[in-house]
Each structure stands twice: as structure tokens, then as C-alpha cells.
VEXVEXVO-363287 format. One record per residue: residue in three letters; chain; x, y, z of N, C-alpha, C in turn. Coordinates in nm, 3 decimals, padded with zeros to 5 digits. Example, Ala and Ser with C-alpha at 12.3 -4.5 7.8 and 13.67 -1.06 7.14 Angstrom:
% residues 2
<site "ALA","A",<01.319,-00.569,00.780>,<01.230,-00.450,00.780>,<01.320,-00.330,00.780>>,
<site "SER","A",<01.285,-00.225,00.708>,<01.367,-00.106,00.714>,<01.290,00.003,00.787>>,
//
This chain:
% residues 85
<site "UNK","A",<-00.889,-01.678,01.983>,<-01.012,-01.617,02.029>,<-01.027,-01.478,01.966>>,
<site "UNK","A",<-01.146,-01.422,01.950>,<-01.188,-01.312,01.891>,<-01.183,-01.177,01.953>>,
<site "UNK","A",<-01.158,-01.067,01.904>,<-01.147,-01.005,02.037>,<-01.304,-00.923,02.030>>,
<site "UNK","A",<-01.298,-00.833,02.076>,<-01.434,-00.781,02.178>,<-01.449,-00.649,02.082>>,
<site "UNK","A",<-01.553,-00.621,02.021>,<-01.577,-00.522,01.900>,<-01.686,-00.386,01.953>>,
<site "UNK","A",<-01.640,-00.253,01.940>,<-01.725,-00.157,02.018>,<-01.854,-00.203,01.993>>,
<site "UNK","A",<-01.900,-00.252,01.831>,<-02.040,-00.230,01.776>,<-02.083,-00.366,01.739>>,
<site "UNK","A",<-02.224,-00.382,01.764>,<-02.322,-00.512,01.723>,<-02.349,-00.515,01.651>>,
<site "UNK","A",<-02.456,-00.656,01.573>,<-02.527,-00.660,01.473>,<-02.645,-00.542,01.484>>,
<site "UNK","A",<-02.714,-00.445,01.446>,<-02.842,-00.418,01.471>,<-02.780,-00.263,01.555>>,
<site "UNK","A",<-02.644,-00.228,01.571>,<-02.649,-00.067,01.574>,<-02.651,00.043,01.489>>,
<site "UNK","A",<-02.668,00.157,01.541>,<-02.655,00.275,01.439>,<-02.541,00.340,01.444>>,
<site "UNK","A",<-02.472,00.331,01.362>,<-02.311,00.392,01.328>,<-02.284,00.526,01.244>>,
<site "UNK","A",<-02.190,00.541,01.252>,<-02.139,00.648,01.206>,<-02.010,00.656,01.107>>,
<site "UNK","A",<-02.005,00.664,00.991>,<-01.870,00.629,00.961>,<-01.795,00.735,00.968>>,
<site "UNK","A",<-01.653,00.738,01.041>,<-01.573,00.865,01.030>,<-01.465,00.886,00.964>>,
<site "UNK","A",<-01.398,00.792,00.877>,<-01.296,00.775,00.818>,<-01.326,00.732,00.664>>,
<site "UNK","A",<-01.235,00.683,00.613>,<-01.248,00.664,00.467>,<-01.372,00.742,00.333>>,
<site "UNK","A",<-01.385,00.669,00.255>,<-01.449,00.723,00.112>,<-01.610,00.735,00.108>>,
<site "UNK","A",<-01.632,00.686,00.273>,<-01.770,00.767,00.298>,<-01.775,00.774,00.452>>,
<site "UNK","A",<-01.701,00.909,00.456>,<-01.704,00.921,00.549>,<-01.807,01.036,00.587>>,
<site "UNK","A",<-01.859,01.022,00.697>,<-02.018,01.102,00.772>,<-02.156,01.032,00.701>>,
<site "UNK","A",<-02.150,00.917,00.636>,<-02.264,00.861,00.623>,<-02.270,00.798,00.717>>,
<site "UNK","A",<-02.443,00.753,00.744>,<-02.468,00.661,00.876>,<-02.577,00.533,00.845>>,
<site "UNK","A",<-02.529,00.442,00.921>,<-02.659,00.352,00.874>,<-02.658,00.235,01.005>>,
<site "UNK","A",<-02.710,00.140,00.970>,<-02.719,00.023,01.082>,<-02.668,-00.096,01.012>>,
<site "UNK","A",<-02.588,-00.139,01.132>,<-02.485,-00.267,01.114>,<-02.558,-00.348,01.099>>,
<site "UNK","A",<-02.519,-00.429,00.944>,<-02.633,-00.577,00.903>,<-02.552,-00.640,00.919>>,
<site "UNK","A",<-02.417,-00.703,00.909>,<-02.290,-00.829,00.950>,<-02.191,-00.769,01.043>>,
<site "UNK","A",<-02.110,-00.831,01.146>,<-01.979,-00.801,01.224>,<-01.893,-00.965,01.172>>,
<site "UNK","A",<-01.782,-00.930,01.140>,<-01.686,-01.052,01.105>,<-01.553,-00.999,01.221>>,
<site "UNK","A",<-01.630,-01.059,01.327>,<-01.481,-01.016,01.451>,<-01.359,-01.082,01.406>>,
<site "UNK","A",<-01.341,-01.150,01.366>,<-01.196,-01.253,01.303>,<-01.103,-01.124,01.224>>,
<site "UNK","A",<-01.220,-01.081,01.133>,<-01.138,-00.959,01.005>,<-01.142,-00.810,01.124>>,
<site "UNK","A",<-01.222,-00.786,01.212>,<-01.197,-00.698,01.244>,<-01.278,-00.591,01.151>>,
<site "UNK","A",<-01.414,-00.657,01.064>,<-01.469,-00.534,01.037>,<-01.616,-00.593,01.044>>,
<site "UNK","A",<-01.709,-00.479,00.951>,<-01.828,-00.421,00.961>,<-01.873,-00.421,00.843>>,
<site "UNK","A",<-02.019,-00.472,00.830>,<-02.120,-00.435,00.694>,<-02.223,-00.348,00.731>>,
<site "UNK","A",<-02.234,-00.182,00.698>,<-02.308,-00.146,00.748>,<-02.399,-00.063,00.626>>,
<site "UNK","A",<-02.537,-00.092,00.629>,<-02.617,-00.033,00.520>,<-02.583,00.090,00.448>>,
<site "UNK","A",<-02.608,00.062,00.331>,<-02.622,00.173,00.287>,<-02.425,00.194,00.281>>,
<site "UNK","A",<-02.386,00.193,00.325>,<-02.209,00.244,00.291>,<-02.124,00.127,00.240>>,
<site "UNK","A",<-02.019,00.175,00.150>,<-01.929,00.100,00.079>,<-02.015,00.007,-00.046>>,
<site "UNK","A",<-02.072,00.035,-00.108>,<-02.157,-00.044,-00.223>,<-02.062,-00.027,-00.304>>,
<site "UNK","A",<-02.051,-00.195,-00.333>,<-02.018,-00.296,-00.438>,<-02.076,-00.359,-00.537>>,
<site "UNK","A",<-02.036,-00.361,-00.661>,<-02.144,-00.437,-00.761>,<-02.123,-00.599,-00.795>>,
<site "UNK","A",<-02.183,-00.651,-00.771>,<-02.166,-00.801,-00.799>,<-02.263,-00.885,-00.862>>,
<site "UNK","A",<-02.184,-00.948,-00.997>,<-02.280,-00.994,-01.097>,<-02.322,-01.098,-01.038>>,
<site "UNK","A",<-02.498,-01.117,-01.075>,<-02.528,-01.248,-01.046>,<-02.585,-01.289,-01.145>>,
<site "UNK","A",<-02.532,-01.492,-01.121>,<-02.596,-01.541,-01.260>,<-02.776,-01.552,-01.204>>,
<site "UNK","A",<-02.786,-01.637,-01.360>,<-02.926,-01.653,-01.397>,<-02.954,-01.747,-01.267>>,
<site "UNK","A",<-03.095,-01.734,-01.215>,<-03.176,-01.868,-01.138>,<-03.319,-01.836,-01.153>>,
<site "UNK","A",<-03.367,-01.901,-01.049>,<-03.496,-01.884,-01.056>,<-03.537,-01.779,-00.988>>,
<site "UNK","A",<-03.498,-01.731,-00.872>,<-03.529,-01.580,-00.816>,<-03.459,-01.482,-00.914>>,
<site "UNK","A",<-03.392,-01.560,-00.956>,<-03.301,-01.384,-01.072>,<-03.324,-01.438,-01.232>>,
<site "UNK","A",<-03.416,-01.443,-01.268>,<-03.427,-01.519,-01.423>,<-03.355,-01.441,-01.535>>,
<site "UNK","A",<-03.348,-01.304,-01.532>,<-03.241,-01.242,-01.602>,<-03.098,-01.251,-01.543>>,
<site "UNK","A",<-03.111,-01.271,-01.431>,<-02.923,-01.249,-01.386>,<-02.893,-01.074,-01.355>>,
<site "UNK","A",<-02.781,-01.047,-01.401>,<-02.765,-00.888,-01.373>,<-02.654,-00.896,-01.315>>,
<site "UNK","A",<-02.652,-00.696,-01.217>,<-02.558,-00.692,-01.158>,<-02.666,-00.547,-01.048>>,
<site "UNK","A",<-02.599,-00.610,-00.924>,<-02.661,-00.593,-00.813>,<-02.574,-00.543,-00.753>>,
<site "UNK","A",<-02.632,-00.426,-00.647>,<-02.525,-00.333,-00.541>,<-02.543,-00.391,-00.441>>,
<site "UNK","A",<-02.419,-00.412,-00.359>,<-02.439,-00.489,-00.197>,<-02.350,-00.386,-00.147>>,
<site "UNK","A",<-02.387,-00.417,00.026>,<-02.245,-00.376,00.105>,<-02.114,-00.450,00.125>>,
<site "UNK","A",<-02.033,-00.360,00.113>,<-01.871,-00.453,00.110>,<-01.876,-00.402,00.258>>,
<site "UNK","A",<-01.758,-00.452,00.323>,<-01.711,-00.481,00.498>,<-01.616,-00.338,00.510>>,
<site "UNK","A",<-01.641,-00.255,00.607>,<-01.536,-00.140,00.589>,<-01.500,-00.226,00.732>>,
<site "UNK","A",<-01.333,-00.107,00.833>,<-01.285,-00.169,00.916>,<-01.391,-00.130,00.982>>,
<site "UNK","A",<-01.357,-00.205,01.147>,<-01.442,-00.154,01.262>,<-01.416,-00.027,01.337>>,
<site "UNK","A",<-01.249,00.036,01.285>,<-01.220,00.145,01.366>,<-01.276,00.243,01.268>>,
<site "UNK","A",<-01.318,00.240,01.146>,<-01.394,00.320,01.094>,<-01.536,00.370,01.126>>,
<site "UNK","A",<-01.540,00.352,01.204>,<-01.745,00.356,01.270>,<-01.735,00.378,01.393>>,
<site "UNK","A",<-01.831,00.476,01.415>,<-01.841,00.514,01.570>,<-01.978,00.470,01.596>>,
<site "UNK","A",<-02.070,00.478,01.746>,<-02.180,00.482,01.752>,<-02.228,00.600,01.744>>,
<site "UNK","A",<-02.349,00.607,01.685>,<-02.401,00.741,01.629>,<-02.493,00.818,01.771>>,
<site "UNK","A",<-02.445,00.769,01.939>,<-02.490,00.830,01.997>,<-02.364,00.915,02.041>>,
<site "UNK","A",<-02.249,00.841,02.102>,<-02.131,00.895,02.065>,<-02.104,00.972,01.982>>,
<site "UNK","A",<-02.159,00.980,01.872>,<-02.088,01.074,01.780>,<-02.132,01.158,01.784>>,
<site "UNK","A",<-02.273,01.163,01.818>,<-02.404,01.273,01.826>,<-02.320,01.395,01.992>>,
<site "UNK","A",<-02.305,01.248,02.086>,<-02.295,01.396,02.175>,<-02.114,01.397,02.184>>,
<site "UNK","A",<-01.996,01.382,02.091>,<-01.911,01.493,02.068>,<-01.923,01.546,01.974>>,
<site "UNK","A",<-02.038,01.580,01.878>,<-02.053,01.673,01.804>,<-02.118,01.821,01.912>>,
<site "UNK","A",<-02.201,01.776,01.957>,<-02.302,01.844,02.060>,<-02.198,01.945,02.176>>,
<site "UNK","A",<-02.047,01.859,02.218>,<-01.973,01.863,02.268>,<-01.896,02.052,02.243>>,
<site "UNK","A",<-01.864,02.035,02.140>,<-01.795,02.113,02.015>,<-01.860,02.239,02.052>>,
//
């Protein structure tokens, strides 16, 4: 069984740890199994895509990669122990 994750699909976070840390954005995936988070806008990855019919050139495209979940706070939380301070 999965366990129970502070943050949802569709919150506003905070990241406080790692290689972007104090950017903020809103959670678009939760993978409770891994224990992490896809949240806009942070951790961009480039990943080639081939040719189709929506992509007729192909390329290479920025997505979000999954940071952990203990990396992210909620950004109301974070708001009032900053406020705290």
C-alpha cells in the first residue's frame, strides 16, 4: 500500500531543497509508489521526440522530471514560516 503524501495533484508548492531550490509552481503528477512530485516549471529535462504527425519535424522538447516529495513544501506553509521569521 502507498503511503499518504503532504501534497496533491493541483497544489502550489514550494521547492526547498535541491538545484532549484525557492522556485514555486503547481503540482501536475504525484507517483506515491516513488515517493515523488512533477511540479511545473521546476527540474526541466530535455527529451527528444521523434517525427509524427503532431510533431512533423521531431525535435527536442523541455518537460518536468519528478523531484522527491520531501523536497516541496506547501506554499501556504511556507508563506507563513517565512512571515514567522
Amino acid at each position: 500500500m502507498a503511503s499518504k503524501l503532504h501534497v496533491k495533484k493541483g497544489d502550489e508548492v514550494v521547492v526547498i531543497a535541491g538545484a532549484s531550490k525557492g522556485s514555486s509552481g503547481k503540482v501536475i503528477a504525484v507517483e506515491t509508489k516513488k515517493n515523488r512530485v512533477k511540479v511545473e516549471g521546476v527540474n526541466m529535462r530535455s527529451k527528444a521526440i521523434r517525427r509524427s504527425q503532431e510533431n512533423p519535424n521531431g525535435g527536442i522538447v523541455k518537460i518536468e522530471g519528478p523531484i522527491d516529495v520531501s523536497n516541496v513544501m506547501l506554499k501556504e506553509k511556507y508563506d507563513k514560516r517565512k512571515s514567522a521569521k
